[in-house]
C-alpha positions as CSV (number, residue, x, y, z in Angstrom):
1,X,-25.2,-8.0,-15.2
2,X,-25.5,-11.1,-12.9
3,X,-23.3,-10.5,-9.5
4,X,-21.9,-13.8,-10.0
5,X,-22.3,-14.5,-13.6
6,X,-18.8,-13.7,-14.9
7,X,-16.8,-15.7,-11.8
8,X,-14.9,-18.5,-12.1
9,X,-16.3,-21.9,-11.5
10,X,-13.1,-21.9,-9.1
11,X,-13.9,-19.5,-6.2
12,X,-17.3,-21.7,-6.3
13,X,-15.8,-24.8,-5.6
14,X,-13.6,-23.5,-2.7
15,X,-15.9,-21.1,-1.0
16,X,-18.6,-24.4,-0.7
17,X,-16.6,-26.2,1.3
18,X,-16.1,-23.6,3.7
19,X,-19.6,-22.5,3.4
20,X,-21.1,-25.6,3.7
21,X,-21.0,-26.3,7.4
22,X,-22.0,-23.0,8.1
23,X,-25.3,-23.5,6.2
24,X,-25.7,-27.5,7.3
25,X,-26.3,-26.0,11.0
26,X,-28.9,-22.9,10.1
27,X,-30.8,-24.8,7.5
28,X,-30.0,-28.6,7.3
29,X,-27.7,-30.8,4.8
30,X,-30.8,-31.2,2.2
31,X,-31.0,-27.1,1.9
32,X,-27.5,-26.3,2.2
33,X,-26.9,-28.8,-0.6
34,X,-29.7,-26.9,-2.8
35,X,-28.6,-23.5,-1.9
36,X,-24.5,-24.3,-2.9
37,X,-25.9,-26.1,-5.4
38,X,-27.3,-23.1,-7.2
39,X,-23.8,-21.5,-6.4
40,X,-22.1,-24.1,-7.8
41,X,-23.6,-23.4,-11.3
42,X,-22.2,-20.4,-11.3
43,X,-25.2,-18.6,-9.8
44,X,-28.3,-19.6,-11.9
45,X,-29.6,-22.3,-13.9
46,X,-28.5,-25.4,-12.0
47,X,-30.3,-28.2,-10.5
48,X,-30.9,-26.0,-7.1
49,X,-32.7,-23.2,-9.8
50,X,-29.7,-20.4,-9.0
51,X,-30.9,-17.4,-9.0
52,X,-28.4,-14.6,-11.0
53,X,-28.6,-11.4,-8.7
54,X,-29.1,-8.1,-10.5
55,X,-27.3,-5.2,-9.8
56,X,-30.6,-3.5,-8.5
57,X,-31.5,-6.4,-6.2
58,X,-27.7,-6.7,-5.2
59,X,-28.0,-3.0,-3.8
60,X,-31.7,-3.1,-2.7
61,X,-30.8,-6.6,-0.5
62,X,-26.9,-6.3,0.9
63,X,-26.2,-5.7,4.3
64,X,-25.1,-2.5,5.7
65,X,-21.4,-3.6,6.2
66,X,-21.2,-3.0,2.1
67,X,-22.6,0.4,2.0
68,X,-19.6,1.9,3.4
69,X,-18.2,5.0,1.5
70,X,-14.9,3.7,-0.1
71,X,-13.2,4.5,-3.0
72,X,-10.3,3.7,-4.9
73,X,-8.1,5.0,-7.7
74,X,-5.4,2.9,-8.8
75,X,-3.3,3.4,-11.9
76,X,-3.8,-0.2,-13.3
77,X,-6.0,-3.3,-13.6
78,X,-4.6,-6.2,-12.5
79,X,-3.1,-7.6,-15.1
80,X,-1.0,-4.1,-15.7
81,X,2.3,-3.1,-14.4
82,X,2.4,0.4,-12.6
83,X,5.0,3.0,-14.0
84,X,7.5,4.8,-12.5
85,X,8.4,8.3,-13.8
86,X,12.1,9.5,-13.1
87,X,11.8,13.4,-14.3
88,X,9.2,14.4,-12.1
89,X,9.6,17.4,-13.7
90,X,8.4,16.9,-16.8
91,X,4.8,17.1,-15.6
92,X,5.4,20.6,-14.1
93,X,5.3,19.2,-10.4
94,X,7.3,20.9,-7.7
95,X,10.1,18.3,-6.9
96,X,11.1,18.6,-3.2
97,X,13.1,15.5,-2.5
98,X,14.0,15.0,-6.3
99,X,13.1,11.5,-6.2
100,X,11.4,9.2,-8.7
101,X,7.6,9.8,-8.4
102,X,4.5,6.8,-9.4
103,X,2.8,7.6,-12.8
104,X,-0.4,8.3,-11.6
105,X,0.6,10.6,-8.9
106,X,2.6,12.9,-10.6
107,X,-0.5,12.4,-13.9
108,X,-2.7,13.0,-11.3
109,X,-1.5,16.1,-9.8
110,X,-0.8,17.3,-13.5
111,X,-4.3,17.3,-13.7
112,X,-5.4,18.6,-9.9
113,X,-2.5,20.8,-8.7
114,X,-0.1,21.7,-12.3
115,X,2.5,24.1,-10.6
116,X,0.8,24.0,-7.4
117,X,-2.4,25.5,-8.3
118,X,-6.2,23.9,-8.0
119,X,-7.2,23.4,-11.3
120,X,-10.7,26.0,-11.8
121,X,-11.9,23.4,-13.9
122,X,-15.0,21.3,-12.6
123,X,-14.1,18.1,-13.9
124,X,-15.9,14.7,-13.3
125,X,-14.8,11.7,-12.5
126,X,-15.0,10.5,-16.0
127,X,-13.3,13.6,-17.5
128,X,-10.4,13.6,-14.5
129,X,-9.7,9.8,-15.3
130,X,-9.8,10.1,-19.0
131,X,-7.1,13.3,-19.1
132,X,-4.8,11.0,-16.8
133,X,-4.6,8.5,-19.5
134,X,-4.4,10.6,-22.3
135,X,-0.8,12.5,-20.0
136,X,0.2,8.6,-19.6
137,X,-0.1,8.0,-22.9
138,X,1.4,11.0,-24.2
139,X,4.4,9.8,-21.8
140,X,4.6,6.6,-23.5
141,X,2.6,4.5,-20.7
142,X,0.0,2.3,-21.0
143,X,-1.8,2.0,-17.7
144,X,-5.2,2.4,-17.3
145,X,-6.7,4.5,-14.7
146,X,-9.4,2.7,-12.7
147,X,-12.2,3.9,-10.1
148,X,-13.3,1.2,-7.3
149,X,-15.9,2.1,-4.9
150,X,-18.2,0.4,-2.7
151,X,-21.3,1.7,-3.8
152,X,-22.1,3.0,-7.3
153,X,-20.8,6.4,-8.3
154,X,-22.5,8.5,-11.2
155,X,-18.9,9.3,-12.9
156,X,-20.6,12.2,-14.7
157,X,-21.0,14.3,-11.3
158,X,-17.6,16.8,-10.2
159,X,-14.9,14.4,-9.4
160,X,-13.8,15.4,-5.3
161,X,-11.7,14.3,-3.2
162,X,-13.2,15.3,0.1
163,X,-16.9,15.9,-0.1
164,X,-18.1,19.2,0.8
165,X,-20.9,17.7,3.4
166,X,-17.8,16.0,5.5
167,X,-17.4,19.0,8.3
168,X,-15.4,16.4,10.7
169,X,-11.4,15.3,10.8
170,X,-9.4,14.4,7.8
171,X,-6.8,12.1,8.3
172,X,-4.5,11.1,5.9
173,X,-1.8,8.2,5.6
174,X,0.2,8.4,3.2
175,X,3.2,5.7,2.4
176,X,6.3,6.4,-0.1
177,X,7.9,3.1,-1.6
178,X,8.9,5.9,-4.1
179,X,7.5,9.3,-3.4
180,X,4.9,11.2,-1.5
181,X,5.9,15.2,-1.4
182,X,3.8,16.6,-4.1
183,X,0.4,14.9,-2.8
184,X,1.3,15.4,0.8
185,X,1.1,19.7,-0.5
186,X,-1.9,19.0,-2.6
187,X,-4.3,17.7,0.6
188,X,-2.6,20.7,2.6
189,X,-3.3,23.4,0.2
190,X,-6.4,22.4,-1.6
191,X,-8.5,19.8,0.9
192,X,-7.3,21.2,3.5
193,X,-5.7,18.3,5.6
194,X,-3.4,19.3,8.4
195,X,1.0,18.1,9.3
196,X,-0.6,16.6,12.4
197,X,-3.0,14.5,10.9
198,X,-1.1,13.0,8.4
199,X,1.2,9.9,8.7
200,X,3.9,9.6,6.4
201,X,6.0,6.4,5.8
202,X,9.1,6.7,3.8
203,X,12.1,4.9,3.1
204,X,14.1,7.9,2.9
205,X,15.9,7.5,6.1
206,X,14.3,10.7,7.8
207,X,10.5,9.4,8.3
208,X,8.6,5.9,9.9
209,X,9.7,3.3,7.6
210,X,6.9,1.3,5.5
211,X,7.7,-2.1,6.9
212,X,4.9,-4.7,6.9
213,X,4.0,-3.5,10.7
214,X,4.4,0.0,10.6
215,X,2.0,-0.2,7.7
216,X,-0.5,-2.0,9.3
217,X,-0.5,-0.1,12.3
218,X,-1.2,3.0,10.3
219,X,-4.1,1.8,8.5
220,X,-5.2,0.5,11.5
221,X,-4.5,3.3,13.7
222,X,-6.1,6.0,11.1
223,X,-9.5,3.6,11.0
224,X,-9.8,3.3,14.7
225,X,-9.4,7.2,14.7
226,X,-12.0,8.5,12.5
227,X,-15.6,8.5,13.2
228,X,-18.9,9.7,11.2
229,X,-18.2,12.8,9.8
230,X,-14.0,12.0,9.2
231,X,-12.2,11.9,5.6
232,X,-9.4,9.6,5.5
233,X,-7.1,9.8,2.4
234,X,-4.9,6.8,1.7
235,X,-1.6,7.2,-0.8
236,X,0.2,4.2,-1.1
237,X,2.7,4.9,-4.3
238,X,5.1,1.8,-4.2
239,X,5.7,-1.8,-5.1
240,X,2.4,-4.4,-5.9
241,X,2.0,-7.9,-6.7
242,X,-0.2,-10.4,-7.1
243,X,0.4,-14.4,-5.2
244,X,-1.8,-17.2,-4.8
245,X,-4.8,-17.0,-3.4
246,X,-3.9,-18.4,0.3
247,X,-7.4,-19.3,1.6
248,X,-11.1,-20.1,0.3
249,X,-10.2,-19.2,-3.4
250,X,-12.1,-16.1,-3.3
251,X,-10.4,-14.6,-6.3
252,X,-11.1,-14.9,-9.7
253,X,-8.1,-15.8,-11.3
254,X,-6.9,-17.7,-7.8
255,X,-4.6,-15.1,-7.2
256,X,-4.1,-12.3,-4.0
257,X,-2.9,-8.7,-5.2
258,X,-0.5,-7.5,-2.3
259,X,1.4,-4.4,-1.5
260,X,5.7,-5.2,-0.8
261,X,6.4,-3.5,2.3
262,X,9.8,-2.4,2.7
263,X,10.8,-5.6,4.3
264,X,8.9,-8.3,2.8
265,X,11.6,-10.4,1.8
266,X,11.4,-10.9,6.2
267,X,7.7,-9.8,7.1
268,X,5.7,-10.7,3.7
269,X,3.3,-9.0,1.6
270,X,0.1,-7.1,2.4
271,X,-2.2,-9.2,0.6
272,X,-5.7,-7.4,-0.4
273,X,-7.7,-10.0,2.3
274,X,-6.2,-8.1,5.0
275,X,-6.6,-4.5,3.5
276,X,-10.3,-5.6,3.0
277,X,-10.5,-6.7,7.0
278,X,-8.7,-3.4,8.0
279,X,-9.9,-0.6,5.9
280,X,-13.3,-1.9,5.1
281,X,-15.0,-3.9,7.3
282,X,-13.5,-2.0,10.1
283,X,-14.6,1.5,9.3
284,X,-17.2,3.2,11.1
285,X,-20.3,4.1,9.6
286,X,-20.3,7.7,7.8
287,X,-16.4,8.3,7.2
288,X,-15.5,8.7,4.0
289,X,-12.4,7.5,2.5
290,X,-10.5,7.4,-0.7
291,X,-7.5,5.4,-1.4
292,X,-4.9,6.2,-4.3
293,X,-3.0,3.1,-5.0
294,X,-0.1,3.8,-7.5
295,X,1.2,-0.1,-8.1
296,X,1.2,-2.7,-10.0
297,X,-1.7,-5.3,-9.9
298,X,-3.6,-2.5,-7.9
299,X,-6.9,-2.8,-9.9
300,X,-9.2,-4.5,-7.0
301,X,-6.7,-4.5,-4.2
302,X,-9.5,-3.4,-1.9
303,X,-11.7,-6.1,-3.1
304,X,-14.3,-3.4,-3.9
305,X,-17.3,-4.5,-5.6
306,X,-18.0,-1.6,-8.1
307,X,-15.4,-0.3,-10.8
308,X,-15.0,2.3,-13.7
309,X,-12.1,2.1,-16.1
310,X,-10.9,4.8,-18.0
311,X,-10.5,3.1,-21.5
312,X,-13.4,4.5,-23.1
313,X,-15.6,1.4,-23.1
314,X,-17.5,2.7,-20.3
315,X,-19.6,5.4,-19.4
316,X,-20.6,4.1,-16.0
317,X,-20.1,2.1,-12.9
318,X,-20.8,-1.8,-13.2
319,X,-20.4,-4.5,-10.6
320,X,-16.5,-5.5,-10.5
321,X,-16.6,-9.5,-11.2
322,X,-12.9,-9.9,-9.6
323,X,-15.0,-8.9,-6.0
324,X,-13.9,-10.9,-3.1
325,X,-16.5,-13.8,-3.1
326,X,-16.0,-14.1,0.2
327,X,-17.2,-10.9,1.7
328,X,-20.5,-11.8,0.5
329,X,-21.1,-15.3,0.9
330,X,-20.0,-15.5,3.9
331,X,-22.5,-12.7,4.9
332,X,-24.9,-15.4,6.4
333,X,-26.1,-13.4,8.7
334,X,-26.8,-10.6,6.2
335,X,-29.4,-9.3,4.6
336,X,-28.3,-10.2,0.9
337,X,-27.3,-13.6,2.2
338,X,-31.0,-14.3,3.4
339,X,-32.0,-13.3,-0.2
340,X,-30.1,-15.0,-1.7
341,X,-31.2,-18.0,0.1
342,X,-34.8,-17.8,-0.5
343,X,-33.9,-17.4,-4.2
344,X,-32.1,-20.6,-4.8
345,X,-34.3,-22.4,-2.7
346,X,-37.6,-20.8,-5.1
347,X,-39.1,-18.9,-1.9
């Protein structure tokens, strides 16, 4: 598929403007005209001949910033509401604080770590994803579990959390809205992970609370941390949103998913522009991380490009067309930028 075939003429519109200048000064208002012209068709076709990218010369022609190795469970698209499930017992978890746990934590876990155990089955991505929904929908949900990533992942290969080749620290942040006992013992005991790497934010009255700062200084704190060779795991099983897009329209449907800190009514949300500055653009080189976001409108809350869901119309990675526009236009100093260039311009 095109990379920008299936976004809206919106995002277009707004990221020109802002693009515009940039281009005028590199390349002159005649071929910055011809180059957004292209865009403004949507990507091909138009009277500056746009050129659609392919998903083979996307990855043979971006820039190394988006090769980073990210990835991102979340328990529903974007236009889904998250679950929260009040018998955490139900699904055979050990209960520690007896609180209400997200649905696809505790689904999840059924699947990993059922009464505390690693399961001995080698599962794959695709088969992991496809048992959570099944236990969801058993329960009466209807989320859909959903793989991000920032490069394409063959969902047929064992599904892991922590790759075996990663011999460095593993760092883990993990942030409890609702409920983070039962994972915080699965990295432990399976991957691993040890109490003094691991952050947890929790508004139980006896941890950090997740307010809008001490989150950010977390994720920011675990990034700055970890170096080639690192695992960070990210658990954020709370409250999402979505609000309008506050910038260069960069989103599909012109709105910003968000995570509600504790005090957002005060503070505001965590929108997914500034998840995408701290967690992705400001990751070294060689760390790998994962991030399990059990929330509502949690689908591409890391503005990740790639993206598998589990409904059974898939049987592989594709390019994600709610991506942040953004991330990649604005890469005019990258290497996919400079392609893209020369291809509405008919170089």
């Amino acid at each position: 598929m095109g990379l920008f075939n299936n976004l809206k003429q919106k995002a277009f519109e707004m990221a020109k403007e802002q693009a515009m200048k940039q281009l005028e000064e590199k390349f002159g208002s005649s071929a910055a005209g011809k180059i957004l012209g292209g865009l403004g068709e949507g990507g091909g076709g138009g009277a500056g001949g746009g050129h659609k990218v392919t998903q083979d010369e996307y990855e043979a022609n971006k820039p190394q910033e988006l090769r980073k190795d990210i990835r991102m469970i979340s328990g529903c698209q974007d236009k889904q509401t998250s679950a929260d499930v009040s018998n955490v017992s139900s699904f055979q978890l050990p209960d520690p604080c007896g609180r209400a746990g997200g649905a696809l934590t505790s689904t999840l876990l059924k699947v990993l770590y059922a009464d505390e155990k690693a399961s001995n089955d080698d599962l794959s991505f695709t088969e992991v994803l496809e048992k959570v929904r099944e236990f969801l929908q058993e329960s009466g949900y209807e989320q859909i579990p959903q793989l991000s990533s920032m490069n394409p992942i063959d969902v047929k290969t064992k599904f892991d959390l922590v790759p075996d080749t990663k011999r460095g620290t593993k760092r883990a942040v993990m942030i409890g809205i609702n409920y983070v006992g039962n994972m915080k013992k699965y990295i432990m005991d399976v991957h691993g992970f040890e109490e003094e790497n691991i952050v947890v934010l929790l508004d139980d009255g006896n941890h950090t609370e997740p307010t809008y700062e001490n989150i950010i200084d977390a994720y920011k704190t675990v990034v700055s941390q970890s170096e080639d060779g690192d695992c960070i795991f990210l658990h954020y099983s709370g409250h999402g949103t979505k609000i309008r897009d506050d910038d260069s329209g960069e989103e599909g449907d012109g709105y910003d998913e968000a995570l509600c800190p504790r005090d957002f009514q005060t503070a505001g949300m965590i929108r997914d522009d500034d998840l995408f500055e701290i967690l992705v653009k400001s990751l070294a080189d060689g760390v790998h991380m994962v991030s399990l976001m059990d929330c509502c409108h949690s689908g591409s809350i890391m503005d990740l490009p790639y993206a598998f869901k589990s409904d059974g119309s898939e049987t592989e990675m594709h390019l994600n067309p709610g991506m942040n526009i953004e991330a990649f236009i604005q890469q005019n100093s990258g290497k996919l930028f400079e392609f893209l260039q020369q291809q509405m311009m008919g170089k």
